[in-house]
Backbone as ProteinMPNN parsed JSONL, in Angstrom:
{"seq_chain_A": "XXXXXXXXXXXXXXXXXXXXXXXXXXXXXXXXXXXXXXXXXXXXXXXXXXXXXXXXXXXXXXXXXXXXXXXXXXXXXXXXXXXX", "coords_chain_A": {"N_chain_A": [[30.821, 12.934, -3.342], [27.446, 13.506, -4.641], [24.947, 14.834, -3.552], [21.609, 14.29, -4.347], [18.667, 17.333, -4.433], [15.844, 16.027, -1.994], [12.1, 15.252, -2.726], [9.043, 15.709, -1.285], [6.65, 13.866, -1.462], [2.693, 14.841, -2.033], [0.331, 12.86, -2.749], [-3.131, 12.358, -3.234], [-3.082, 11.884, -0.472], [-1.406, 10.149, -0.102], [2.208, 9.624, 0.896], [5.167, 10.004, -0.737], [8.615, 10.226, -1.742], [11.295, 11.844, -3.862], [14.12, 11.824, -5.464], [14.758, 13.842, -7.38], [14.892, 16.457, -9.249], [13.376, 16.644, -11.923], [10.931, 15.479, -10.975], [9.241, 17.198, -9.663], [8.674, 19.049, -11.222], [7.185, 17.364, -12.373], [5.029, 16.973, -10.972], [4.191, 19.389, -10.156], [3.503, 19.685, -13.017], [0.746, 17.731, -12.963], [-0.684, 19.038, -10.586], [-1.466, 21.192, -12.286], [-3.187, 20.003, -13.836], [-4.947, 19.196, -12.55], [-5.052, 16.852, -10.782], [-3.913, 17.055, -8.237], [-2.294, 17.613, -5.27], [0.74, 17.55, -3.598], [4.468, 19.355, -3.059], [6.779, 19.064, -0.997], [10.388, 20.196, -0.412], [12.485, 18.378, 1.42], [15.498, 17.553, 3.519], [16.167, 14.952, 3.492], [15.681, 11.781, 2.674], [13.79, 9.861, 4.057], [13.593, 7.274, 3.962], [15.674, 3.898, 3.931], [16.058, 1.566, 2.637], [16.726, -0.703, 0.202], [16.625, 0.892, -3.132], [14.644, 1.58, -6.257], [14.429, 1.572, -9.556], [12.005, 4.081, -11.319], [10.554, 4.857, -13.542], [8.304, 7.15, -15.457], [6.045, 9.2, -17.106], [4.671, 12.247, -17.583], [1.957, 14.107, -19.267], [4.16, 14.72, -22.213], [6.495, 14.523, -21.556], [9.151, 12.461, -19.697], [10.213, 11.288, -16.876], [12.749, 10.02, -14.729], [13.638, 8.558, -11.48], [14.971, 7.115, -8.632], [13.462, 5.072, -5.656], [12.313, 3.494, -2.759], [11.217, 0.46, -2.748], [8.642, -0.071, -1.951], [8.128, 2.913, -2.032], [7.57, 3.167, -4.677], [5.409, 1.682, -5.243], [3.786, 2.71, -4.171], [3.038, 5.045, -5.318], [2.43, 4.215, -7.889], [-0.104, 2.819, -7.209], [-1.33, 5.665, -7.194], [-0.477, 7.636, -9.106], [-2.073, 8.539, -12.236], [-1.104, 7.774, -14.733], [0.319, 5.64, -14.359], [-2.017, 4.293, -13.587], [-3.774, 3.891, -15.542]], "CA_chain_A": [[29.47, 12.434, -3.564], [26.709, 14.728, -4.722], [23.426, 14.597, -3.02], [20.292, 15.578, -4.787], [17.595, 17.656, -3.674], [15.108, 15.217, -2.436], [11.188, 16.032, -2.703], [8.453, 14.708, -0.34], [5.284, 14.583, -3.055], [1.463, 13.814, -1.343], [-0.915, 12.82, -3.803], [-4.068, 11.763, -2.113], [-3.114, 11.818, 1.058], [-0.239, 9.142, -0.125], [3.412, 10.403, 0.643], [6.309, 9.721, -1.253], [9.678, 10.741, -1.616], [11.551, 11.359, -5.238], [15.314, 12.469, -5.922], [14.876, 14.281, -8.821], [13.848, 17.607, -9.364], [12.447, 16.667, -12.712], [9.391, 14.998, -10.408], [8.892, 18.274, -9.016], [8.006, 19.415, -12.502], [6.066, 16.069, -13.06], [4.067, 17.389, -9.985], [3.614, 20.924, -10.793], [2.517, 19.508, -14.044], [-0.407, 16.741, -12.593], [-1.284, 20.132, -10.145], [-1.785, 22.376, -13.199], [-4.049, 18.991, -14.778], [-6.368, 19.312, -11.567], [-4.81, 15.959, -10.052], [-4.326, 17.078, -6.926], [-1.162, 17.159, -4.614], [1.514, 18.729, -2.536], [5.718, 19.258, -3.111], [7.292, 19.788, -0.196], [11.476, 20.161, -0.435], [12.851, 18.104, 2.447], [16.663, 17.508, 3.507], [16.485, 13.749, 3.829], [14.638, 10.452, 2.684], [13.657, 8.445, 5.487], [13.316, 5.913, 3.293], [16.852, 4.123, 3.585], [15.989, 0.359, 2.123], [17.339, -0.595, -1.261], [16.078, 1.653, -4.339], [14.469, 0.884, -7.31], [14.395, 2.858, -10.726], [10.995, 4.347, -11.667], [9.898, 6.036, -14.858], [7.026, 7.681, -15.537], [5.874, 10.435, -18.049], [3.069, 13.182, -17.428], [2.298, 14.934, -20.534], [5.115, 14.872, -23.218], [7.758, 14.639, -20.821], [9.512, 11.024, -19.251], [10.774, 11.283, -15.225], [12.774, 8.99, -14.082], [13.705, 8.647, -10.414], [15.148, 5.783, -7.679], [12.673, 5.424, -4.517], [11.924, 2.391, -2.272], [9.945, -0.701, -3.456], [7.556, 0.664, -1.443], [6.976, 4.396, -2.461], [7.529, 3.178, -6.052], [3.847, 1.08, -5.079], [2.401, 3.858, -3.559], [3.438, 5.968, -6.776], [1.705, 3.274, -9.032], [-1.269, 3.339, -6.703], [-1.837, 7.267, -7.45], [-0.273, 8.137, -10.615], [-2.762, 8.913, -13.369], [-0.071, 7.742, -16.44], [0.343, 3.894, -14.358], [-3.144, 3.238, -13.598], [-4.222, 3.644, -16.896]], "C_chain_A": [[28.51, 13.609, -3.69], [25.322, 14.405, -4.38], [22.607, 15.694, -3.521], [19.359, 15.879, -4.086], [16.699, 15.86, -3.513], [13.621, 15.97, -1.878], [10.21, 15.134, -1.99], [6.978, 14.989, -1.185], [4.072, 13.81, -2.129], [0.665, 14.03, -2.349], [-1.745, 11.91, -3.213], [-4.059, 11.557, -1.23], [-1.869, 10.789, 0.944], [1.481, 10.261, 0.012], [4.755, 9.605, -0.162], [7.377, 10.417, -1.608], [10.633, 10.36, -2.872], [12.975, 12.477, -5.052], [15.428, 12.97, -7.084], [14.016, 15.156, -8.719], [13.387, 17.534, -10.828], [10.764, 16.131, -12.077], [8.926, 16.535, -9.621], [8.254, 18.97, -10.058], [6.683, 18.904, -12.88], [4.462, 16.261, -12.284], [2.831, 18.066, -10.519], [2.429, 20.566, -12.277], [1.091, 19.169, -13.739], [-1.362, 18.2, -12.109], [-2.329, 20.699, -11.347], [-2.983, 21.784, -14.069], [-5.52, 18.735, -13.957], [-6.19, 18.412, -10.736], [-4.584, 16.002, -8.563], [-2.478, 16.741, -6.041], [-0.03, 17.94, -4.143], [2.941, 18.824, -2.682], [6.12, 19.933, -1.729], [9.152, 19.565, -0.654], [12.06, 19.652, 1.179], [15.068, 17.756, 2.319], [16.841, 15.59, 3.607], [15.789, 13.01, 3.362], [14.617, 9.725, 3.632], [13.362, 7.485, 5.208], [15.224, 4.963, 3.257], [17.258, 2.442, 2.801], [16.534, 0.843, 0.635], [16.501, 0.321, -2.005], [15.982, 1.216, -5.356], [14.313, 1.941, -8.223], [12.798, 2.888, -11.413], [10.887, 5.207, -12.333], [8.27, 5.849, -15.257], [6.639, 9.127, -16.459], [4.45, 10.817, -17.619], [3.594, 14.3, -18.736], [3.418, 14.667, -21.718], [6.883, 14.633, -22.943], [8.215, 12.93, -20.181], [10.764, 11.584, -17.607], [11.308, 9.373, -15.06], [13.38, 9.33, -13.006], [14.038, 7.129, -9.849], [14.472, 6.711, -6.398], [12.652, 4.032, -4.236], [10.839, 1.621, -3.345], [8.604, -0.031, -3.241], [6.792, 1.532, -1.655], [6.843, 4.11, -3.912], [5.633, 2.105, -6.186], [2.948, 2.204, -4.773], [2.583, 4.589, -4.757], [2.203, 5.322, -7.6], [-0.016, 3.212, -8.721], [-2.101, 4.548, -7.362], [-1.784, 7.96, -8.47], [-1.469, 7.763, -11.069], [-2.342, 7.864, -14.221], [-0.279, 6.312, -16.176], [-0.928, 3.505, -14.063], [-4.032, 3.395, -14.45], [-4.05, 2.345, -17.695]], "O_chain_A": [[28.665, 14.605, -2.984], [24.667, 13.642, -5.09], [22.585, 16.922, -3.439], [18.971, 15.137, -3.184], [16.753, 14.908, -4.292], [13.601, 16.862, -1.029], [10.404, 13.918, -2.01], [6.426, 16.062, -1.428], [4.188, 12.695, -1.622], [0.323, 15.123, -2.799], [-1.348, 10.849, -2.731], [-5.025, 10.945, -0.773], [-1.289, 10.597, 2.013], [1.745, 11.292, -0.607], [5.049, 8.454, 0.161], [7.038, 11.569, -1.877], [10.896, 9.188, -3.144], [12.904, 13.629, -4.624], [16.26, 12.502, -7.861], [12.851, 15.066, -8.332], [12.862, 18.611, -11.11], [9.694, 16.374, -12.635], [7.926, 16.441, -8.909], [7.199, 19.534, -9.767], [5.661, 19.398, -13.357], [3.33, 15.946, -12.652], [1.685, 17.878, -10.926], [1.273, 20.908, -12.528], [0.203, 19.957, -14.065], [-2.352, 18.58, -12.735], [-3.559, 20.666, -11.353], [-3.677, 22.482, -14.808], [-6.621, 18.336, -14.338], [-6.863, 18.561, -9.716], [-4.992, 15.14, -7.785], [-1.729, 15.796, -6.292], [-0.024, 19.136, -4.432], [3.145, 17.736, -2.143], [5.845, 21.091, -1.416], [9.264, 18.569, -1.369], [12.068, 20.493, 2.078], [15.729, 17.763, 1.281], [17.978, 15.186, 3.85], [14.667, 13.487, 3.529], [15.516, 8.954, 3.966], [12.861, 6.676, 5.989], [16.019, 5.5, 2.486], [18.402, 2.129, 2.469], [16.711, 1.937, 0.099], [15.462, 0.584, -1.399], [16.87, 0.478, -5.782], [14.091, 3.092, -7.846], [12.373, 1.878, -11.973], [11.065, 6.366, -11.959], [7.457, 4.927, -15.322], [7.28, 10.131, -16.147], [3.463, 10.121, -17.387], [4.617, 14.897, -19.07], [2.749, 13.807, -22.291], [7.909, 14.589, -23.622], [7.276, 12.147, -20.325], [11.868, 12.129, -17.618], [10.784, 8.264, -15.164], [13.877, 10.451, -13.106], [13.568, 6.119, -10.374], [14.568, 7.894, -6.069], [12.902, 3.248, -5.151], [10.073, 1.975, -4.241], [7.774, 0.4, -4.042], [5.562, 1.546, -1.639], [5.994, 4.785, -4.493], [4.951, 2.021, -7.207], [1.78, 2.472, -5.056], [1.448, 4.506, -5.225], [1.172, 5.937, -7.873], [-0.926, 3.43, -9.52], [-3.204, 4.462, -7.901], [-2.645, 8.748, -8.86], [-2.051, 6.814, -10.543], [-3.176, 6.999, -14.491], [-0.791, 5.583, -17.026], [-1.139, 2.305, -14.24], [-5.177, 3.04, -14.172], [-4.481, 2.266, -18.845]]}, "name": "protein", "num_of_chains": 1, "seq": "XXXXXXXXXXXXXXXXXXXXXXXXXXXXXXXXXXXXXXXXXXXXXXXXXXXXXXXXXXXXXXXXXXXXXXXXXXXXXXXXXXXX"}
């Protein structure tokens, strides 16, 4: 079994947690756009409920990622791209 990095992302004070180091990019990107927000690299999700598949594009690019029901709300909340 291969376990991916997973990344602990705060945008607005919201935390969420994304297996995919393309969202670490998706971050960096929002950062570099003025949006605002923090990557930390953690060893674990403490999230351990079912997972749902979430895509999302910043800029030119398309992320997708599985995260809880949950952080995939708080995501939708904060993202830029979905509350447009």
């Amino acid at each position: 079994m291969i376990t991916l990095a997973t990344y602990q992302l705060t945008i607005n004070g919201v935390v969420t947690y994304h297996d995919c180091e393309g969202m670490a990019q998706a971050i960096a990107f929002m950062k570099a756009q003025g949006k605002g927000g923090t990557i930390k690299k953690v060893d674990t999700n403490p999230n351990t409920n079912k997972l749902v598949t979430v895509t999302c594009g910043w800029g030119n690019q398309t992320h997708k990622w599985e995260t809880t029901k949950q952080q995939a709300i708080a995501h939708r909340n904060v993202c830029p791209e979905h509350r447009s």
